[in-house]
KELOTOR-34329 format. One record per residue (C-alpha): residue number from 1; residue in three letters; x, y, z. Coordinates in steps of 0.5 Angstrom, whole numbers, m for minus. Example, Ala and Ser with C-alpha at 12.3 -4.5 7.8 and 13.67 -1.06 7.14 Angstrom:
2
<paro resi="1" resn="Ala" east="25" north="m9" up="16"/>
<paro resi="2" resn="Ser" east="27" north="m2" up="14"/>
REM end
This chain:
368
<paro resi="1" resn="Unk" east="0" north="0" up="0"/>
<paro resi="2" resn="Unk" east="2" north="7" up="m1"/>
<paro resi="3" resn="Unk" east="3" north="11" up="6"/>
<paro resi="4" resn="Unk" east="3" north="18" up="6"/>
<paro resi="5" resn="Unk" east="6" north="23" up="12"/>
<paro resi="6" resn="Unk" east="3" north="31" up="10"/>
<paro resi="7" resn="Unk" east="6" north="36" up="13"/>
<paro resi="8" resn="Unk" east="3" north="39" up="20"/>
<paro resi="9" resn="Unk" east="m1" north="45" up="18"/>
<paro resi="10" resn="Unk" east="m3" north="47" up="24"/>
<paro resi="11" resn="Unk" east="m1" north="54" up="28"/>
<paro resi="12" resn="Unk" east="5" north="51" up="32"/>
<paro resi="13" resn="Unk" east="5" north="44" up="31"/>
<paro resi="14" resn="Unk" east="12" north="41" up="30"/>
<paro resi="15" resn="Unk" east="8" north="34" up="31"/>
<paro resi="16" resn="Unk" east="10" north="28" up="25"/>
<paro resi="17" resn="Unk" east="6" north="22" up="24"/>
<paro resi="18" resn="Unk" east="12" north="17" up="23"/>
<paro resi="19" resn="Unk" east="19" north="17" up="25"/>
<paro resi="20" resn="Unk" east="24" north="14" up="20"/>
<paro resi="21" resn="Unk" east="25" north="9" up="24"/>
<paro resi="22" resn="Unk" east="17" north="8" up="24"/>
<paro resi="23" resn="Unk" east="17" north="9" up="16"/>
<paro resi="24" resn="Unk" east="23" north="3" up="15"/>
<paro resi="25" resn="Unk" east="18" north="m2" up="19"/>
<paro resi="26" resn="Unk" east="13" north="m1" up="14"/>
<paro resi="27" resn="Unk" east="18" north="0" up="8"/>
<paro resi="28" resn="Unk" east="21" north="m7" up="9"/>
<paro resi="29" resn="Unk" east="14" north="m10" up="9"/>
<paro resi="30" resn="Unk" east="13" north="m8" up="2"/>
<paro resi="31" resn="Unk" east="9" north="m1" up="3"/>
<paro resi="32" resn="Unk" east="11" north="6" up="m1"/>
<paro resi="33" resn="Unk" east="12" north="12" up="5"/>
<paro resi="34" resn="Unk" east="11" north="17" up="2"/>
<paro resi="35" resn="Unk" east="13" north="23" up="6"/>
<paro resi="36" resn="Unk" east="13" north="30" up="5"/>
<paro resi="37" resn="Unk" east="18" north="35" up="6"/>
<paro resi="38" resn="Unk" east="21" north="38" up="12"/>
<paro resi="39" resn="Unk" east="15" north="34" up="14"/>
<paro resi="40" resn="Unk" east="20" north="32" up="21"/>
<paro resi="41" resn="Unk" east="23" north="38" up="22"/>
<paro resi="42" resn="Unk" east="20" north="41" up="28"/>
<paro resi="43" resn="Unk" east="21" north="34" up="31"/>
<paro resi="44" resn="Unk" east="29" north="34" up="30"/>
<paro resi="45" resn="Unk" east="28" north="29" up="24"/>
<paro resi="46" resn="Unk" east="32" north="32" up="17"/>
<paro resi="47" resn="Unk" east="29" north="29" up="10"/>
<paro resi="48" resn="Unk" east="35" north="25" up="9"/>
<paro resi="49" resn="Unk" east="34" north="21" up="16"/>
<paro resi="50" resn="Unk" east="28" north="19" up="12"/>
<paro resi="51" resn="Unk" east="31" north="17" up="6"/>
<paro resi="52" resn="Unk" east="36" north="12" up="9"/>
<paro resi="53" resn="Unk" east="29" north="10" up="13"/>
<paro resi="54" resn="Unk" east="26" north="9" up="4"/>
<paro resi="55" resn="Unk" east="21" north="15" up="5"/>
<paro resi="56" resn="Unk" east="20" north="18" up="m2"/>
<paro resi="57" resn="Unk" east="20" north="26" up="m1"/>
<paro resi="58" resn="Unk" east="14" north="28" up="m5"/>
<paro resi="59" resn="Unk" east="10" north="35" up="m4"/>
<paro resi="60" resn="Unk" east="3" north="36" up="1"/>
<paro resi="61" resn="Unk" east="m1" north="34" up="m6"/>
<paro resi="62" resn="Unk" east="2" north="27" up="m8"/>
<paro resi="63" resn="Unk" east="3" north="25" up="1"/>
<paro resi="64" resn="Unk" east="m4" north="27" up="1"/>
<paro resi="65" resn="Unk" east="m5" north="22" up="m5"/>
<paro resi="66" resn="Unk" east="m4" north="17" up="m2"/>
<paro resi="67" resn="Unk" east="m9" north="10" up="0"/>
<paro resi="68" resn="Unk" east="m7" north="10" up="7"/>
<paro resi="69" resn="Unk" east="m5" north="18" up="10"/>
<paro resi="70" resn="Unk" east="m3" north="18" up="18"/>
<paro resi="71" resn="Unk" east="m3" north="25" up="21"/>
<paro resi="72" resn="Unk" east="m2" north="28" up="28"/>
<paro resi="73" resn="Unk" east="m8" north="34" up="28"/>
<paro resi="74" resn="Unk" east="m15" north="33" up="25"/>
<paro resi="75" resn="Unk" east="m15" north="36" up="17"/>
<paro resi="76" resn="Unk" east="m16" north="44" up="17"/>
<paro resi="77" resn="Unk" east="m20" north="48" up="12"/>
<paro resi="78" resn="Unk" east="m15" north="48" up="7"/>
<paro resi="79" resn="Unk" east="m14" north="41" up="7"/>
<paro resi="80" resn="Unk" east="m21" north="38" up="5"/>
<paro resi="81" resn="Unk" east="m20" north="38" up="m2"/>
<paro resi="82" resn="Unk" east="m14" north="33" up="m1"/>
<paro resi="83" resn="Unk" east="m21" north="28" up="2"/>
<paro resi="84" resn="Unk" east="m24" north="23" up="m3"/>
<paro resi="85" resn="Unk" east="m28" north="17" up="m3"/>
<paro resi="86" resn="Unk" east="m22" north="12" up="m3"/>
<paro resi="87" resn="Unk" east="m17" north="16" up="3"/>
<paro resi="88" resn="Unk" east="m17" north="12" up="9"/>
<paro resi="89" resn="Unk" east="m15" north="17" up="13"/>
<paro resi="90" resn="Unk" east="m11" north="15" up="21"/>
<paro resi="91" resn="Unk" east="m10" north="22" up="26"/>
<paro resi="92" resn="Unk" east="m14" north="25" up="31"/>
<paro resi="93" resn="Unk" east="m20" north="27" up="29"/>
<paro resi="94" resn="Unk" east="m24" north="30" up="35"/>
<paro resi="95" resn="Unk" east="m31" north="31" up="31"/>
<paro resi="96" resn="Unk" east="m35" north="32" up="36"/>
<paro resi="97" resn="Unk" east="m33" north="39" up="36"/>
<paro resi="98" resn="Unk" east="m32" north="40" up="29"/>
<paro resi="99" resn="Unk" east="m38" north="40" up="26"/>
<paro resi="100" resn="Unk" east="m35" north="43" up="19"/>
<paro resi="101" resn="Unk" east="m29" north="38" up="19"/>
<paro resi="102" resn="Unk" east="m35" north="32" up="20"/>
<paro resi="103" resn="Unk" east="m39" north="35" up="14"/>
<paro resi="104" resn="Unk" east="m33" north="35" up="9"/>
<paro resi="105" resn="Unk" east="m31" north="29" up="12"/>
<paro resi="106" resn="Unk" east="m38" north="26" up="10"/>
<paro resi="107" resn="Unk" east="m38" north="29" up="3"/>
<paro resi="108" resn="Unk" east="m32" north="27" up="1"/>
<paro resi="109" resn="Unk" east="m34" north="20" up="3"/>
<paro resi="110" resn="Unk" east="m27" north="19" up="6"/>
<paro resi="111" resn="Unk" east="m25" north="13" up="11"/>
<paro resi="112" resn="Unk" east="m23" north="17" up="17"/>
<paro resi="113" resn="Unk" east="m21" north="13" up="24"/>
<paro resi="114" resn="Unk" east="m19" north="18" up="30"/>
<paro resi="115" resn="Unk" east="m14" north="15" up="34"/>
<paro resi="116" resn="Unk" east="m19" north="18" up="41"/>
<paro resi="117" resn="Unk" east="m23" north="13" up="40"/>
<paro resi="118" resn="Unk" east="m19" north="7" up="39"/>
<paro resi="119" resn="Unk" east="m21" north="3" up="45"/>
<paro resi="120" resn="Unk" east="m18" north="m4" up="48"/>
<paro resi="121" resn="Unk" east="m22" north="m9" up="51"/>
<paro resi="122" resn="Unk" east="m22" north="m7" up="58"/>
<paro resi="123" resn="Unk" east="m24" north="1" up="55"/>
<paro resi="124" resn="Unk" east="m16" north="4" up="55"/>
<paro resi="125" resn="Unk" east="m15" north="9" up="50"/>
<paro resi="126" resn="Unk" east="m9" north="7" up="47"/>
<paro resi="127" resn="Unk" east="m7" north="12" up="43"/>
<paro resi="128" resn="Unk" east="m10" north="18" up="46"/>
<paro resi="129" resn="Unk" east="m6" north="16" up="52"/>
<paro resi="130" resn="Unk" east="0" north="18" up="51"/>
<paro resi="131" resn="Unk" east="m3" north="25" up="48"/>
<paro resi="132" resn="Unk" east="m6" north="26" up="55"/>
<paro resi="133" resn="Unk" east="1" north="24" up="59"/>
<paro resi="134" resn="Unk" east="3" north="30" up="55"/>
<paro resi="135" resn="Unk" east="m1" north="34" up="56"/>
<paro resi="136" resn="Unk" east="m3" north="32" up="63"/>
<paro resi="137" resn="Unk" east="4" north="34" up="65"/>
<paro resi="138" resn="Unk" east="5" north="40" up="60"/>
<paro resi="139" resn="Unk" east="m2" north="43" up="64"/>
<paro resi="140" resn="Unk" east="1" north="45" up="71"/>
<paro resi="141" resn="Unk" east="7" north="48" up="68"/>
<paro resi="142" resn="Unk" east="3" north="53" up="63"/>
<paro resi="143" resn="Unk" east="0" north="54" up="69"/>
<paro resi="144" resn="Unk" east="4" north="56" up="73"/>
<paro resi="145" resn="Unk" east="7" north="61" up="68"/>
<paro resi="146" resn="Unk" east="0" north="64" up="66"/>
<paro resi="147" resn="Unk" east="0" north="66" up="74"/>
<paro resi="148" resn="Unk" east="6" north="70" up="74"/>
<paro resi="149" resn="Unk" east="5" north="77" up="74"/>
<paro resi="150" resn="Unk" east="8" north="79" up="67"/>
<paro resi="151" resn="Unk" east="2" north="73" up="64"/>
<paro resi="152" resn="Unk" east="m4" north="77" up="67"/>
<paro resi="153" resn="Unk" east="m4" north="72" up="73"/>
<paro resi="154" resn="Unk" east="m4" north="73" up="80"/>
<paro resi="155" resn="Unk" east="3" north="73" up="82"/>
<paro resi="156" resn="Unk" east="3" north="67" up="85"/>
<paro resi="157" resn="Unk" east="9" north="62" up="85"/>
<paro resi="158" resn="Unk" east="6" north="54" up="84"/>
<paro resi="159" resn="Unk" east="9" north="52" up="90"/>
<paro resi="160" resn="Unk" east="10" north="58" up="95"/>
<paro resi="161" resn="Unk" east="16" north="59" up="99"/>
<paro resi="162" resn="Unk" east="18" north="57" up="107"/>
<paro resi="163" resn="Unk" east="12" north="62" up="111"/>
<paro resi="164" resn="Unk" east="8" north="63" up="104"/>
<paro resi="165" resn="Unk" east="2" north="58" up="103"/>
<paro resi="166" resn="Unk" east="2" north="55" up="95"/>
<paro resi="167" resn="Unk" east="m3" north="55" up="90"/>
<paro resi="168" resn="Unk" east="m9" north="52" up="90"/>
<paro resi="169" resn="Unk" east="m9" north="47" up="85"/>
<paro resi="170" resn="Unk" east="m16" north="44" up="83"/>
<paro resi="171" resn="Unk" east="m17" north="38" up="77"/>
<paro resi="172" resn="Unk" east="m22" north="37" up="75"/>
<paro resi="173" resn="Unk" east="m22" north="29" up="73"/>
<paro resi="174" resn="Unk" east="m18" north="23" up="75"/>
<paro resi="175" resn="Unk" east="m16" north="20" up="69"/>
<paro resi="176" resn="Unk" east="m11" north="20" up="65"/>
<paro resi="177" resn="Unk" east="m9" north="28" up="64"/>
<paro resi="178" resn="Unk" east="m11" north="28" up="71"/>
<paro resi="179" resn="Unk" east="m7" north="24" up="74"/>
<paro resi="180" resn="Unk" east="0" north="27" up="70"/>
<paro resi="181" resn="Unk" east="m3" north="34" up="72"/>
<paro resi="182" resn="Unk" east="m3" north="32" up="79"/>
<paro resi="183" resn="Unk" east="4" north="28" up="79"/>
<paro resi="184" resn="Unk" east="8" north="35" up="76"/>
<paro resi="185" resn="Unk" east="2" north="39" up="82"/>
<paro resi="186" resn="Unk" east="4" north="37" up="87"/>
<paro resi="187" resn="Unk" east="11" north="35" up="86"/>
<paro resi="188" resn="Unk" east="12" north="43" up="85"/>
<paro resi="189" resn="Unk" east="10" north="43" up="91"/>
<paro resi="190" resn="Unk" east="2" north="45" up="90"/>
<paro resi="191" resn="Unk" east="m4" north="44" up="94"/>
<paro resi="192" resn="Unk" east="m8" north="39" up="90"/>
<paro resi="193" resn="Unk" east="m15" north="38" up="90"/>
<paro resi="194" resn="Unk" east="m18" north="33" up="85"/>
<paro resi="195" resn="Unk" east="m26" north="32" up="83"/>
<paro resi="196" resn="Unk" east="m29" north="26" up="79"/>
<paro resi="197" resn="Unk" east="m34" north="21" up="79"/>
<paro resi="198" resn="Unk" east="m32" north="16" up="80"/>
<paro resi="199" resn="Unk" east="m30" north="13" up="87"/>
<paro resi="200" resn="Unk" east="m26" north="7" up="86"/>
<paro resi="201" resn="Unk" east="m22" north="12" up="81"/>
<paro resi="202" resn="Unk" east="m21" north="16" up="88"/>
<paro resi="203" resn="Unk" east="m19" north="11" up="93"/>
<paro resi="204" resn="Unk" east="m13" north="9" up="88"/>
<paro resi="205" resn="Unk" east="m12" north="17" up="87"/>
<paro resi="206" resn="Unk" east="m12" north="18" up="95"/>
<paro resi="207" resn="Unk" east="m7" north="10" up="95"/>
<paro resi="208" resn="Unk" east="m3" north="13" up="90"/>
<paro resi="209" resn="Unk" east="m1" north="20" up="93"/>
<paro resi="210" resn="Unk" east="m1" north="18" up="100"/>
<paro resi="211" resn="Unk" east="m6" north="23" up="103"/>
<paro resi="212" resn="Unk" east="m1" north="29" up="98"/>
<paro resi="213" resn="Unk" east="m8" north="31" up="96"/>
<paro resi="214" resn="Unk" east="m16" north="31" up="97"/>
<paro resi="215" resn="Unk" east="m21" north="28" up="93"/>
<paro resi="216" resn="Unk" east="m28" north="30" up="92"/>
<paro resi="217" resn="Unk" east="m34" north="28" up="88"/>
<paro resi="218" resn="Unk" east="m35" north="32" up="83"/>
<paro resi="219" resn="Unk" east="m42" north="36" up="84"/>
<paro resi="220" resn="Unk" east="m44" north="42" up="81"/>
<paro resi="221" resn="Unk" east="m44" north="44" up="88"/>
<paro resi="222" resn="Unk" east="m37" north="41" up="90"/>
<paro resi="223" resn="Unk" east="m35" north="44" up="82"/>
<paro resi="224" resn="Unk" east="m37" north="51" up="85"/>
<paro resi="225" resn="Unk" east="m33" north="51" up="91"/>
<paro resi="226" resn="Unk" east="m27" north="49" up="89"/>
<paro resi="227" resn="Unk" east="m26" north="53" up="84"/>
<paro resi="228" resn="Unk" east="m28" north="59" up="88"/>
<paro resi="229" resn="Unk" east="m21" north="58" up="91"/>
<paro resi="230" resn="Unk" east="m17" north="55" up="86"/>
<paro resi="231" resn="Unk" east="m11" north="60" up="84"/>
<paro resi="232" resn="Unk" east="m10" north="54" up="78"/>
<paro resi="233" resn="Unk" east="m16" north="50" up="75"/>
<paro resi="234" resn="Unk" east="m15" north="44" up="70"/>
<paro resi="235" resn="Unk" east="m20" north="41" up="66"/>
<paro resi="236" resn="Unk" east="m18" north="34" up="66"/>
<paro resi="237" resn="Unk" east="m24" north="31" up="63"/>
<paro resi="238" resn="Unk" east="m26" north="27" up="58"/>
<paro resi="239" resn="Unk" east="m32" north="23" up="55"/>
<paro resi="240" resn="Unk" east="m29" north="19" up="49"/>
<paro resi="241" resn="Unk" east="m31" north="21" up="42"/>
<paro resi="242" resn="Unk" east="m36" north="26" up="45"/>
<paro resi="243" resn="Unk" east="m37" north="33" up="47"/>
<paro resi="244" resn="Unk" east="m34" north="34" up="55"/>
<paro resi="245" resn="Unk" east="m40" north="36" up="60"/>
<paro resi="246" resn="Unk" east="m39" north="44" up="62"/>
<paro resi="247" resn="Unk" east="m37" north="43" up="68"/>
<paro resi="248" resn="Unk" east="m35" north="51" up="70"/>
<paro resi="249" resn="Unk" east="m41" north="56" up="68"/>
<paro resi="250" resn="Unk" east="m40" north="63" up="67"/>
<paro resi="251" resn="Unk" east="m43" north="65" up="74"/>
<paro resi="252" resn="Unk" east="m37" north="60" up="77"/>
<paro resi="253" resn="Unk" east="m33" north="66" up="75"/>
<paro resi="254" resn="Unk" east="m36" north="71" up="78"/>
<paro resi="255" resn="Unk" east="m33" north="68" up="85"/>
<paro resi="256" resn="Unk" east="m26" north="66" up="83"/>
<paro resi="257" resn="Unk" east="m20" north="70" up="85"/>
<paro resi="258" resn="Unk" east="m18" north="76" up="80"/>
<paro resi="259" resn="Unk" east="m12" north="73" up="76"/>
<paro resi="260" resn="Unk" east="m14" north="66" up="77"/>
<paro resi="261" resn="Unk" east="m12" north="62" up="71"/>
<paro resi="262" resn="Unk" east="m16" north="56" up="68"/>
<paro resi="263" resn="Unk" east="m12" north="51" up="63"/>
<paro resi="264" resn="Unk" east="m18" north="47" up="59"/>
<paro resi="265" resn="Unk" east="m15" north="41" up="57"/>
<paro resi="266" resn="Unk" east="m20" north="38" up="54"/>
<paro resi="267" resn="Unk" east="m22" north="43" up="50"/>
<paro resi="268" resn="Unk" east="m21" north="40" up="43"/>
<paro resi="269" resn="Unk" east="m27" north="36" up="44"/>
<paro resi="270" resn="Unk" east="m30" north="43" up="46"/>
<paro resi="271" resn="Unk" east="m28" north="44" up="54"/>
<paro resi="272" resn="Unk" east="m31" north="42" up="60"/>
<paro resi="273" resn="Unk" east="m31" north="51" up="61"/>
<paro resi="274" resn="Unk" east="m37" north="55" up="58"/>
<paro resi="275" resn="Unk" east="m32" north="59" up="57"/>
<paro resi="276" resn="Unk" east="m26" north="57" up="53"/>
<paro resi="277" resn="Unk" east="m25" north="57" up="47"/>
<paro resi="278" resn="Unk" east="m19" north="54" up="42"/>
<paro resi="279" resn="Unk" east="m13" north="58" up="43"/>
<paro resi="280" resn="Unk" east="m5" north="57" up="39"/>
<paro resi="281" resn="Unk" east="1" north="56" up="42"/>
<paro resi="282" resn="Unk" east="2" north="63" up="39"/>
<paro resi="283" resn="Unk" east="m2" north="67" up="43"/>
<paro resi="284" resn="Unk" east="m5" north="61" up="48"/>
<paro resi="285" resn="Unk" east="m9" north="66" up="53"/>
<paro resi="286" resn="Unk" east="m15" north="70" up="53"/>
<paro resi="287" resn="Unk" east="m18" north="74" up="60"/>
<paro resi="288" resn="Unk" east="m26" north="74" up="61"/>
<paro resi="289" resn="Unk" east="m29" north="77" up="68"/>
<paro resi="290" resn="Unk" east="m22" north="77" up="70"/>
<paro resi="291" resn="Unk" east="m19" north="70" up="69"/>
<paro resi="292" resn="Unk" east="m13" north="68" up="65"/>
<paro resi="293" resn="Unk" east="m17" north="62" up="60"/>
<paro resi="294" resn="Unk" east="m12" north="58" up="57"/>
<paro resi="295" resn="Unk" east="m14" north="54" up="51"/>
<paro resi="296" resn="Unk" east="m8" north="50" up="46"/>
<paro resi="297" resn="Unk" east="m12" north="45" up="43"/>
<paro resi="298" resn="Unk" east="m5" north="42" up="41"/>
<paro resi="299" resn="Unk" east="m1" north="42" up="48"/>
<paro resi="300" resn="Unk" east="3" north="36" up="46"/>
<paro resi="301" resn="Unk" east="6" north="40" up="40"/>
<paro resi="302" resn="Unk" east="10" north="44" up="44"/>
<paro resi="303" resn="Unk" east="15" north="39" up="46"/>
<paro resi="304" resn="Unk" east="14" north="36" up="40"/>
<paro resi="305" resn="Unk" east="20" north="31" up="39"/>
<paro resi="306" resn="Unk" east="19" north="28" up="45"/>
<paro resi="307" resn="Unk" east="10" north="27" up="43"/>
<paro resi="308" resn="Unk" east="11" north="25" up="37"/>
<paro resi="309" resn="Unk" east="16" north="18" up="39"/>
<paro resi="310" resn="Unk" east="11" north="17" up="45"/>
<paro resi="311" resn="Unk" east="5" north="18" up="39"/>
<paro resi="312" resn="Unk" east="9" north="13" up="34"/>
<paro resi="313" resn="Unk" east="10" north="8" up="39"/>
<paro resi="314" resn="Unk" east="2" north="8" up="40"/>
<paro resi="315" resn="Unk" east="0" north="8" up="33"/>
<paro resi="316" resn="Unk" east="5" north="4" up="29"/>
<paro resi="317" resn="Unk" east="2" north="m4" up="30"/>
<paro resi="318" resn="Unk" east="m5" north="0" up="28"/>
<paro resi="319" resn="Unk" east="m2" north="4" up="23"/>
<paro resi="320" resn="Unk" east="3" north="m3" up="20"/>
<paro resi="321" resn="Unk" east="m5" north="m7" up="20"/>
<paro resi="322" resn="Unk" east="m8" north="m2" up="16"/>
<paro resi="323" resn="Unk" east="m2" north="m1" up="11"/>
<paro resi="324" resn="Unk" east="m4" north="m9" up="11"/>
<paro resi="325" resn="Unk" east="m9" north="m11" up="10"/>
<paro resi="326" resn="Unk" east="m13" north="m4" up="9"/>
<paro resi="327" resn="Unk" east="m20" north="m5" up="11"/>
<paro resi="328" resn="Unk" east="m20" north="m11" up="12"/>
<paro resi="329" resn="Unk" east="m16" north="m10" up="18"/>
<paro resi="330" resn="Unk" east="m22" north="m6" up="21"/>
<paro resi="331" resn="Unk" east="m27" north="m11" up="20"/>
<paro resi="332" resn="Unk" east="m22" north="m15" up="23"/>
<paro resi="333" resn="Unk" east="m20" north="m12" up="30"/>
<paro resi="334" resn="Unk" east="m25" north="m9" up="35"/>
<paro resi="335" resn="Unk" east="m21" north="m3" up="38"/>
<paro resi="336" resn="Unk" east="m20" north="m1" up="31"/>
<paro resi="337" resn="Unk" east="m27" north="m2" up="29"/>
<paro resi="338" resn="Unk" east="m28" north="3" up="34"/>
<paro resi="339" resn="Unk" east="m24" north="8" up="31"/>
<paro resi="340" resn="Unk" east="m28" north="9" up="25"/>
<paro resi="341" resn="Unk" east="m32" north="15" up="25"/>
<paro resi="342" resn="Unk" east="m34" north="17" up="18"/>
<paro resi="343" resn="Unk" east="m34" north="11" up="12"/>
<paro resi="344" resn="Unk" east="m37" north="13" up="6"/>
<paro resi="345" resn="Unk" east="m41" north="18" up="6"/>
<paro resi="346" resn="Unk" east="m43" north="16" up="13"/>
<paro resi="347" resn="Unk" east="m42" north="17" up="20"/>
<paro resi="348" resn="Unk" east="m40" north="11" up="24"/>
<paro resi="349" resn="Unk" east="m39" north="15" up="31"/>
<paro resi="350" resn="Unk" east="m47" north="15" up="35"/>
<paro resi="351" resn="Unk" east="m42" north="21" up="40"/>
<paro resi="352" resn="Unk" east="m42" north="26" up="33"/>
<paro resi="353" resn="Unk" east="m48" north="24" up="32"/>
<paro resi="354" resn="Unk" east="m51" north="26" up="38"/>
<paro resi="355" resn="Unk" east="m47" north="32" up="38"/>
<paro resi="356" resn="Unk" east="m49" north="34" up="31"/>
<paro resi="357" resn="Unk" east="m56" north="30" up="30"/>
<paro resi="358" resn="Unk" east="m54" north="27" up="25"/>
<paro resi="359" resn="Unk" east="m56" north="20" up="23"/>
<paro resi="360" resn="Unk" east="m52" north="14" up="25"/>
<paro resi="361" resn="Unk" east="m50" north="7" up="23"/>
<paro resi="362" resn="Unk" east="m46" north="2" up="26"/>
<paro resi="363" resn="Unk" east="m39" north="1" up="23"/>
<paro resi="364" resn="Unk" east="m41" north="m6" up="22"/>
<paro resi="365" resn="Unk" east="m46" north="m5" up="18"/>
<paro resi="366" resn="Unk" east="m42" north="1" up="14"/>
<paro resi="367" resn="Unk" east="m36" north="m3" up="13"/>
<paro resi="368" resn="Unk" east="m41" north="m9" up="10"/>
REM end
C-alpha cells in the first residue's frame, strides 16, 4: 500500500505522524511511504533521515495522494480538498466539536478513524493515552507560567515558599491527564484537590499519592466550591469521541480569585469550561470576568519531539495492520473498529451523531 505523511498545518504543530525508524517498518513490508518535505523537521528529523529509512520525498498534494494517509492533527480547512472516497485517513479526528470537519468528511466520502476513540477491550484508550500523559503533564507547567504577573496571572509561585502557603490547584477528573497533572502539581509542591465521578478511581488516587491530595466527588456543588478557591484550574475530562460535559459555567467565574487561571485540557472535544475556546501556542490565552483561560487545543506540540516518539510507539502496529490488510483490518480488529468514525458518506460514531444530530450507522454494517 502506498502510505502518506503530510506536513502538519496547523498553528505551531511540529508533530510528524511517522519517525524514520516507523517509515523503515513499514518499507521492509513491502509498503511505499510517501513523506512530504520537511514534514519531520520540527520534531528533529531531516529529509535525509527519511530517506535512509526508504521514504519518497514528495509535495503536500502527492502525500495526501495516498490509499493510507497518517497524520497527528485533524484536517484544517485548507486540506479538505485532499479528502476523496478511497482515502483511508488515521489521525485525531476530535468530530464532536468540529462540526464543519464532519461535514467535509461525509461529503467527500473518505474513510476516517480517530485515534481518540481506538478502544482496548478493558475501555483503554491506547492512543489518546499517551497525548493525555503529555498534555497532563504540560497542564500544571503552563499554569504556573500564566499565573505569573507579567502573564495576566495573579502573581503566584505553584509551589509557595517557606512561610507562604502554595497554590490551590484544583483538577477536575482523575484519568489519565488528571493523574499526570496532579504528578507535576503536587511534585511542585502545590496543594492539589481533584474532583471525578468515579470512587474507585478516587480511592486509587487517594492510595496513589498518600493523603498529598484531597478528593471530592464531582457535584455541581462541589465544582463550585472548588474553583472558587482555585488559584489554578485544569479541565482534565473526557468522554470518549464525545463532547465534554461544561462542568465550569460563566457565573463560577464571578466567585473566582482575579487573576486565577484555567487551563482546559480538554478543549479539543469542546471544553468542559463554558467559556474557553481553542486558542494556539502563539497566542495561548485570553482573559474573560478576570481569569486567565488557557485554551491550546494542541498541548503535546510544544514539546514535539518527545510526543511524537511517545504517539508513534502507539499508533505504528495499528498503522502496519492497515497498511496490510487495508479495511479488512478494521473489520478484523474491534478496537479499530471503534476508531471509525466517517466511511462513505456515512457516520459510524453515535457520540458525533449525537452532538450534531446526524444520523448514525453502526460501523459493521458500514463497513459491510
Amino acid at each position: 500500500m502506498i502510505v502518506g505523511i503530510p506536513k502538519e498545518i496547523k498553528t505551531m504543530e511540529n508533530r510528524v505522524a511517522m519517525t524514520p525508524g516507523a517509515v523503515l517498518s513499514l518499507v521492509k513490508r513491502g509498503h511505499e511511504v510517501r513523506v512530504e518535505r520537511g514534514a519531520g523537521l520540527g520534531s528533529g528529523m531531516g529529509d535525509e533521515e527519511y530517506v535512509a529509512a526508504g521514504a519518497r520525498l514528495v509535495s503536500a498534494e502527492e502525500a495526501w495522494a495516498a490509499k493510507l494517509v497518517v497524520k497527528v492533527k485533524e484536517p484544517l480547512p485548507a486540506e479538505y480538498g485532499y479528502l476523496r472516497p478511497e482515502l483511508i485517513l488515521f489521525t485525531y479526528l476530535h468530530l464532536a466539536a468540529a462540526e464543519d470537519l464532519t461535514g467535509a468528511l461525509l461529503a467527500s466520502k473518505a474513510t476516517g478513524i480517530a485515534y481518540e476513540t481506538v478502544q482496548l477491550p478493558d475501555g483503554s484508550l491506547p492512543l489518546l493515552s499517551p497525548m493525555s500523559e503529555v498534555a497532563g503533564r504540560l497542564a500544571p507547567q503552563e499554569g504556573a507560567r500564566c499565573l505569573q504577573k507579567t502573564q495576566g496571572g495573579r502573581g503566584i509561585l505553584l509551589g509557595g515558599v517557606p512561610g507562604v502557603a502554595p497554590a490551590d490547584v484544583v483538577i477536575l477528573g482523575g484519568g489519565v491527564v488528571g493523574i499526570n497533572a496532579i504528578k507535576i502539581a503536587v511534585g511542585l509542591g502545590a496543594r492539589v484537590t481533584v474532583l471525578d465521578v468515579n470512587h474507585k478511581r478516587m480511592s486509587y488516587l487517594d492510595d496513589l499519592f498518600g493523603g498529598r491530595i484531597v478528593t471530592m466527588n464531582s457535584t455541581e456543588a462541589n465544582v463550585r466550591e472548588a474553583v472558587a478557591r482555585a488559584d489554578l484550574v485544569i479541565g482534565a475530562v473526557l468522554i470518549p469521541g464525545a463532547k465534554a460535559p461544561k462542568l465550569v459555567t460563566r457565573d463560577m467565574l464571578k466567585t473566582m480569585k482575579e487573576g486565577a487561571v484555567i487551563v482546559d485540557v480538554a478543549v479539543d472535544q469542546g471544553g468542559c469550561v463554558e467559556t474557553i475556546h481553542a486558542t494556539t501556542h502563539v497566542e495561548p490565552t485570553y482573559v474573560v470576568d478576570g481569569i486567565v483561560h488557557y485554551g491550546v487545543a494542541n498541548m503535546p506540540g510544544a514539546v514535539p519531539r518527545t510526543s511524537t516518539f511517545a504517539l508513534v510507539n502507539q499508533t505504528l502496529p495499528y498503522t502496519l495492520r492497515l497498511a496490510d490488510k487495508g479495511l479488512d483490518a478494521v473489520r478484523a480488529d474491534g478496537s479499530l473498529l471503534l476508531g471509525l468514525n466517517a466511511h462513505q458518506g456515512q457516520l459510524t460514531f453515535a457520540a458525533v451523531g449525537e452532538a450534531f444530530g446526524l444520523p448514525c450507522v453502526d460501523p459493521k454494517a458500514a463497513l459491510a
